[in-house]
C-alpha positions as CSV (number, residue, x, y, z in Angstrom):
1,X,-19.0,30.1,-30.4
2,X,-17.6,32.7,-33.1
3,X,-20.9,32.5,-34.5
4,X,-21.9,34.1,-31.6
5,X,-19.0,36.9,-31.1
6,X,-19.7,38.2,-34.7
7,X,-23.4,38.2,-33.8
8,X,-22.5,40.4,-30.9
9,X,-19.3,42.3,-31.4
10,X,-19.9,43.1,-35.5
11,X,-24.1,43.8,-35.5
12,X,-24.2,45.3,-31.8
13,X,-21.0,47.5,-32.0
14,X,-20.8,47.5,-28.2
15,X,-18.3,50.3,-26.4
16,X,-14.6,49.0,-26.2
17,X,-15.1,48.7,-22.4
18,X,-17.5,46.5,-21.9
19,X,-16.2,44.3,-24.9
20,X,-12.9,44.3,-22.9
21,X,-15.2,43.2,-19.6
22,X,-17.1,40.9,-21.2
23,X,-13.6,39.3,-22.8
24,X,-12.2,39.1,-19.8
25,X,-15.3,37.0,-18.1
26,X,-15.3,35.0,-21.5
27,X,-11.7,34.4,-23.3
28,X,-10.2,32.5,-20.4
29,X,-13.0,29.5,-20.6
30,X,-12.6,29.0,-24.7
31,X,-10.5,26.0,-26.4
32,X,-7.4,26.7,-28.7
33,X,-10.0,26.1,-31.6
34,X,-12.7,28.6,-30.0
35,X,-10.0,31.4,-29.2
36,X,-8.8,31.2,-32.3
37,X,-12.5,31.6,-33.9
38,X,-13.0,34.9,-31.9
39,X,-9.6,36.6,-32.7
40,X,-11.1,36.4,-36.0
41,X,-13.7,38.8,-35.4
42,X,-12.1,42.1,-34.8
43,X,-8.3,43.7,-33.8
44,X,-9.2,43.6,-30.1
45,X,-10.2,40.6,-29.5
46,X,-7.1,39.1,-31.6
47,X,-4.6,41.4,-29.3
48,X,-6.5,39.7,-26.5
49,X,-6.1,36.6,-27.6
50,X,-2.3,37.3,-28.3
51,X,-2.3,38.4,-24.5
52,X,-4.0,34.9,-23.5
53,X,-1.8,32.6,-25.1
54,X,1.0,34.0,-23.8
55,X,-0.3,33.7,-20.2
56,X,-1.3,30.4,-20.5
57,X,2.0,29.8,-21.8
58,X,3.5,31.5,-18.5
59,X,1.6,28.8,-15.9
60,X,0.2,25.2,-17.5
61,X,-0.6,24.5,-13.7
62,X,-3.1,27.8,-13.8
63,X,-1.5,29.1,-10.1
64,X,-2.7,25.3,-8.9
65,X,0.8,24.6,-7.8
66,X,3.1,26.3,-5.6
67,X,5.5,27.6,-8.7
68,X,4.4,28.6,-12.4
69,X,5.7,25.8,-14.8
70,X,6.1,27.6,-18.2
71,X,6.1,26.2,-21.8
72,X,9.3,26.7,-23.6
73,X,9.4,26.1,-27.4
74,X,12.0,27.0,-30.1
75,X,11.4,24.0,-32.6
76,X,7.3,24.7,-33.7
77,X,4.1,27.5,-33.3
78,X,2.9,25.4,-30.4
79,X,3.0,28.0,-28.2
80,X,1.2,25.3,-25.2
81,X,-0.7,22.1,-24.4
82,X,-4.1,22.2,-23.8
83,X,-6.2,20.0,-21.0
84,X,-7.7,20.5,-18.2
85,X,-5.5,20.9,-15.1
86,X,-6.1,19.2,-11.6
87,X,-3.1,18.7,-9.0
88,X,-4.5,15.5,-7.7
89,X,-6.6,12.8,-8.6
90,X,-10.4,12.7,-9.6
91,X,-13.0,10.9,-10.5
92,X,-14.0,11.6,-14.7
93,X,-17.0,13.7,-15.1
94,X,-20.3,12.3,-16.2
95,X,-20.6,11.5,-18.9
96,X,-17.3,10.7,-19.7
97,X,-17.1,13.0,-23.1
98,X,-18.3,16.2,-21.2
99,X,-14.9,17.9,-19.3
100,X,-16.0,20.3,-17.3
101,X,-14.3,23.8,-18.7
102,X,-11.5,25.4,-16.6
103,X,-10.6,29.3,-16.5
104,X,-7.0,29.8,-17.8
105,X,-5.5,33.0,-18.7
106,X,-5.8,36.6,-18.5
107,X,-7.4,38.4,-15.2
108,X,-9.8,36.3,-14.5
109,X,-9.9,35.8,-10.3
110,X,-12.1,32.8,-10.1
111,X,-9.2,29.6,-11.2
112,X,-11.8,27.1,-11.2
113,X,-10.5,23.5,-10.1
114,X,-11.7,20.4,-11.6
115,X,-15.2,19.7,-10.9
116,X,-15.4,16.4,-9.7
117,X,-14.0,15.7,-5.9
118,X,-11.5,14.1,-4.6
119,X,-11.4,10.4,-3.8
120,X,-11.2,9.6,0.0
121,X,-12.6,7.0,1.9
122,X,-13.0,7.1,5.3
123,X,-12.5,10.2,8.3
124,X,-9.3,8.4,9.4
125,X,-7.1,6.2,10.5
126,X,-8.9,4.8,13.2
127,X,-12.4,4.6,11.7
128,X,-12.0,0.5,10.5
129,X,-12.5,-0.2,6.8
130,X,-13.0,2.1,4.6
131,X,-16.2,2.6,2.9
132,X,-15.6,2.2,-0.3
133,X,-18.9,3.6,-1.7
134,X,-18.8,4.8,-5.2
135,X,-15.9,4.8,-6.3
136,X,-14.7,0.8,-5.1
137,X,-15.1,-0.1,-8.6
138,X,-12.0,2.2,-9.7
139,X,-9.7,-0.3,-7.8
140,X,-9.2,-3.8,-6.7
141,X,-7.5,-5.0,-3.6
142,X,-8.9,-7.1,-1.6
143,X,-7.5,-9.9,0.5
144,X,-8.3,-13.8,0.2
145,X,-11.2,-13.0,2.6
146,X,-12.8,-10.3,0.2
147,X,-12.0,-7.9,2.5
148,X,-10.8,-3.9,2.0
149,X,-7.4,-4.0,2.5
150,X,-6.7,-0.8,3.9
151,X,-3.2,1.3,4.9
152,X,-1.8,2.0,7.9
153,X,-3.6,2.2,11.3
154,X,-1.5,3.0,13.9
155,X,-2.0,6.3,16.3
156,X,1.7,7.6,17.0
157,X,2.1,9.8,13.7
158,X,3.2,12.3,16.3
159,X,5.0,10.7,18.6
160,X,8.9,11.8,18.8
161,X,11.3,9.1,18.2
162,X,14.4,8.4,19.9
163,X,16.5,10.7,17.6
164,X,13.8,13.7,17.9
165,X,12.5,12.8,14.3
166,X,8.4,12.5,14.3
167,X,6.2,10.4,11.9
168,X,4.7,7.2,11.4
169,X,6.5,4.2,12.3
170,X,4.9,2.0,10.0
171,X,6.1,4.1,6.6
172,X,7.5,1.7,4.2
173,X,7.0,-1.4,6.3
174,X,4.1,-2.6,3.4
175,X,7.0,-3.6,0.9
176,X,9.4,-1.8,-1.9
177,X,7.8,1.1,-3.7
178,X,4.7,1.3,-1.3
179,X,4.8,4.2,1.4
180,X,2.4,5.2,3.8
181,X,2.0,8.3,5.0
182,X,-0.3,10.1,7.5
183,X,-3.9,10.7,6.9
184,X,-7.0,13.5,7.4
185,X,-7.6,11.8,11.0
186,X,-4.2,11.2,12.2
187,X,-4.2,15.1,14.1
188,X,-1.0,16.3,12.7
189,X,-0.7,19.2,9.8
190,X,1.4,19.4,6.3
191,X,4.0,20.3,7.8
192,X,4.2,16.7,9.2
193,X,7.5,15.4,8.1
194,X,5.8,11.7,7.1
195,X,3.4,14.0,4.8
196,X,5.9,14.9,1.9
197,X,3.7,14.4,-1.0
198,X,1.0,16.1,0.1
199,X,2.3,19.5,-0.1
200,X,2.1,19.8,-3.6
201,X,4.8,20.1,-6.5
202,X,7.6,22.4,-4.1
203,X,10.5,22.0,-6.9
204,X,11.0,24.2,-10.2
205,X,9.9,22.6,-13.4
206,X,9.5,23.6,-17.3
207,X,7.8,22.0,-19.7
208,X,10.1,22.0,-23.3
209,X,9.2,21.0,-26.5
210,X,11.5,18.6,-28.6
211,X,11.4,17.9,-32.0
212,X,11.0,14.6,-31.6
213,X,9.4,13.5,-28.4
214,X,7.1,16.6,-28.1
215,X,6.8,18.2,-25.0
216,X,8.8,17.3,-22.6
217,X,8.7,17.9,-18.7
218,X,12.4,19.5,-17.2
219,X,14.3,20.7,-14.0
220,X,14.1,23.9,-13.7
221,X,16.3,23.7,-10.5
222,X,18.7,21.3,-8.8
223,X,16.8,18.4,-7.2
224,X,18.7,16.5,-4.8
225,X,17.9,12.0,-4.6
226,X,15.2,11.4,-2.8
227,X,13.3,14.6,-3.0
228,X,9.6,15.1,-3.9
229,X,8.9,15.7,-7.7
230,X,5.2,15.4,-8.0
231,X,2.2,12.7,-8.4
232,X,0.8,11.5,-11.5
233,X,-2.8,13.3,-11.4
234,X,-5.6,12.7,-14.0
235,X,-8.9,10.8,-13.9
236,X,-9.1,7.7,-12.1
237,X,-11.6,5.2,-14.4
238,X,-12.6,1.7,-14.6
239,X,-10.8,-0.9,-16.1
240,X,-13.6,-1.3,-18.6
241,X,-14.0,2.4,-19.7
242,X,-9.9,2.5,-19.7
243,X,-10.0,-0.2,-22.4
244,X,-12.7,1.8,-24.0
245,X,-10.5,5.1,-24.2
246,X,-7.4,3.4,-25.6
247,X,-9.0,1.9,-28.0
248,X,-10.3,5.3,-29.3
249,X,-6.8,6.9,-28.7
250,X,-4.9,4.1,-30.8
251,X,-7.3,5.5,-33.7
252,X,-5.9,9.5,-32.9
253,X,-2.7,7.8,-32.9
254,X,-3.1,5.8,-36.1
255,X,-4.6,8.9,-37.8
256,X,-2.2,11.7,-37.0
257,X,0.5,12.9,-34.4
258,X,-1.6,11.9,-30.7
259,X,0.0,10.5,-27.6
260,X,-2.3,9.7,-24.7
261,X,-1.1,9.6,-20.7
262,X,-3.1,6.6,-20.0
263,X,-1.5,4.9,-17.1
264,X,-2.0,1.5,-15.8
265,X,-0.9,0.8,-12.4
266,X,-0.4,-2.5,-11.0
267,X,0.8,-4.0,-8.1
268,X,1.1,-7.3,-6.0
269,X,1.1,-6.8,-2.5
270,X,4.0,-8.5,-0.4
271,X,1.1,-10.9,1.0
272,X,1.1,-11.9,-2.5
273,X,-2.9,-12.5,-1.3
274,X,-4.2,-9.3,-3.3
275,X,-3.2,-7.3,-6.3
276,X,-4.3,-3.8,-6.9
277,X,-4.9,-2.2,-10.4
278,X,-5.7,1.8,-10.8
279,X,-6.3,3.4,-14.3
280,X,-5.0,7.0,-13.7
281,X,-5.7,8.9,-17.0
282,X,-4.0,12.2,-17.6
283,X,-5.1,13.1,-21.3
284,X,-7.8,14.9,-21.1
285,X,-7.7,15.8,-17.5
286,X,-4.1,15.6,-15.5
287,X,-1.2,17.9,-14.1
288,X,2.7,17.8,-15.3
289,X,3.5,14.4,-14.8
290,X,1.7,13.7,-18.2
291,X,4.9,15.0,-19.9
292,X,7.3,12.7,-18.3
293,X,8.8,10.6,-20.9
294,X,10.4,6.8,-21.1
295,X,13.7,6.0,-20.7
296,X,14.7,2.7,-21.4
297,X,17.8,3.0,-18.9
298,X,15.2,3.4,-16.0
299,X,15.9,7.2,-16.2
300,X,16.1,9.1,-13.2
301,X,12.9,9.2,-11.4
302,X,11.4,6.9,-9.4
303,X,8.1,5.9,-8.5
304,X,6.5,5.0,-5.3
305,X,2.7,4.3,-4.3
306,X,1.8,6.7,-1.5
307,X,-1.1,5.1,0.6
308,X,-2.7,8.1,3.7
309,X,-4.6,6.6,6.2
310,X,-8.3,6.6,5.6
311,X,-8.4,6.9,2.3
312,X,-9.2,4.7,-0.3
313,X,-7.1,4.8,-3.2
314,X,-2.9,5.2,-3.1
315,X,-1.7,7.7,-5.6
316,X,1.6,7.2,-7.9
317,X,4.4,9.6,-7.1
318,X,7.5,10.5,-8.7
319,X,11.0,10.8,-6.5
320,X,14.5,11.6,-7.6
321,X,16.2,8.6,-7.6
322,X,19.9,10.2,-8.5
323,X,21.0,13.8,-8.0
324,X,19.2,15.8,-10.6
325,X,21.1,19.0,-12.7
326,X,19.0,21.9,-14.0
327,X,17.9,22.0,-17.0
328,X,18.2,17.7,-17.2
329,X,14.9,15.9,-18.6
330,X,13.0,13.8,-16.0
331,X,12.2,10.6,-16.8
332,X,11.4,6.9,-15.8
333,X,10.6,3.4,-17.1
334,X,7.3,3.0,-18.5
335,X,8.4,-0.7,-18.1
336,X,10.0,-3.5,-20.0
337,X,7.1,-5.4,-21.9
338,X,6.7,-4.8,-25.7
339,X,4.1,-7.0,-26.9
340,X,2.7,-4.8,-30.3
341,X,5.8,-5.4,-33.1
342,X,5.2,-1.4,-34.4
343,X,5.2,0.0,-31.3
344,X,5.7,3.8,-30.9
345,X,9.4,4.7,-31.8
346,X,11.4,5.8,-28.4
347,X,13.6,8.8,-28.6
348,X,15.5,8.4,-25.4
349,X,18.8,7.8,-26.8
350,X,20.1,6.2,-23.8
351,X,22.7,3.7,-24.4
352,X,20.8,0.7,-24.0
353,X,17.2,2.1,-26.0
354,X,15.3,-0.4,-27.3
355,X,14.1,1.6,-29.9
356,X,10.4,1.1,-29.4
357,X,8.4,2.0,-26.0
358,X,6.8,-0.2,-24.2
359,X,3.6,-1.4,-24.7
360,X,0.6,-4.3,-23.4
361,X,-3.0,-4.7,-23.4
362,X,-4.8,-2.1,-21.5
């Protein structure tokens, strides 16, 4: 890629206007490494790239989310974390090693979001089973029969209750830490009180770095117990190809400063007839939630799996589970098993840190 700017900007001496057009088309779509490259090649292009990283340090979410979340850093020159940002869920791109480029930065009008689509299964609530189609093999729960199991298929999300209140009966009723909530059939809109996490990240947050732990995600306004924080988006892969991945990010890790957001997800269903496992991972492809570190005292978020009618997979989201100040560090329990000895040292300093985080086999 700089190759190519020196070609064009050094031997074809184009006007200052349509370098600054074609910059503006261009600069928002290159890599850290690549931007750096180009504001090699000449004083305009570096005060452009200046200008860039300092937007891109102004919004990680690229105007995805309801508020900018900025990057605040007093400890190194990282000025930002670079990956590609999605607010939900998605399936990886194919082939796996090929991420699709995203526009961040500058005045570029066209935000481009994630190219693969969302994962839904079926129109409704009312429609049956799902069909699982392609993307069954990113999850299993099934019942002793075989069969789907899906959420929630009653028809009164908008019936009033007794006390005025409206929303589906049946939220919560599928055990601890498992919430349904309304679906794309079920005739009611976001504003739908049993429909909270689908209106997107509607709190204040900052990401900080720390000397220690890295970056770090933050409140960047009171958040009361019990509110809405966000979901934990990235690329939802097989079990095989999230064994593959770890493997290759325990070598970054072994080799130099790398943490991956690999999350493993599973859960027994009341029944105790079916278990479900999702591989949800945020490293190269993900939203905030990637920066939420471990505290070993449980910290204080909390996480729930949100099931909508009529579609396929539940997705992981993050409540307050105590009354949050501003400027406090959210966090939560990776979980309690440590089965590698030299584990990655944790930095949570809570009173009863165990020192290492947890850890298991992918």
């Amino acid at each position: 890629m700089s190759q190519q700017w020196r070609k064009k900007f050094h031997h074809h001496h184009q006007p200052e206007a349509s370098l600054l057009h074609c910059a503006d088309l261009i600069l928002p779509w290159l890599t850290p490494v690549e931007l750096a490259n180009v504001s090699l090649t000449c004083k305009i292009l570096n005060q452009l790239a200046k200008s860039l990283t300092l937007h891109r340090s102004l919004d990680v979410s690229r105007s995805l989310e309801t508020f900018p979340i900025r990057f605040h850093n007093l400890v190194d020159h990282h000025p930002y974390a670079f990956f590609m940002y999605t607010p939900s869920q998605v399936l990886p791109s194919s082939p796996s090693k090929n991420i699709p480029r995203q526009s961040w930065g500058l005045t570029c009008n066209s935000l481009s979001r994630i190219g693969p689509k969302s994962v839904t299964g079926s129109p409704g609530c009312d429609a049956g089973v799902p069909d699982l189609g392609s993307s069954a093999r990113l999850v299993n729960l099934v019942d002793e029969a075989g069969e789907a199991v899906s959420g929630c298929r009653c028809r009164k999300c908008e019936e009033v209750d007794d006390n005025g209140g409206f929303g589906c009966p049946c939220r919560g009723l599928e055990g601890m830490g498992i919430v349904t909530e309304c679906g794309p059939s079920c005739g009611c809109g976001l504003e739908c009180g049993n429909r909270m996490s689908q209106r997107g990240i509607s709190v204040r947050l900052k990401i900080v770095r720390d000397g220690r732990k890295g970056w770090s995600l933050y409140a960047d306004q009171p958040i009361q117990q019990g509110e809405f924080v966000c979901e934990y988006a990235g690329e939802l892969v097989t079990t095989e190809e999230a064994r593959r991945r770890q493997e290759a990010y325990d070598k970054f890790a072994s080799a130099g400063r790398f943490s991956s957001a690999l999350l493993v997800v599973r859960e027994h269903l009341p029944s105790g007839k079916a278990c479900l496992r999702i591989n949800i991972d945020a490293t190269r492809v993900g939203n905030v939630a990637r920066f939420i570190n471990h505290s070993c005292d449980g910290g204080n978020l909390s996480t729930a799996l949100i099931r909508s009618t009529g579609i396929l997979l539940p997705r992981l989201c993050f409540f307050a589970s105590k009354n949050i100040k501003q400027d406090e560090e959210l966090t939560f329990s990776y979980g309690d098993i440590r089965m590698r000895a030299n584990g990655l040292q944790c930095f949570c300093s809570s009173s009863c840190c165990f020192g290492v985080l947890p850890s298991e086999d992918t």
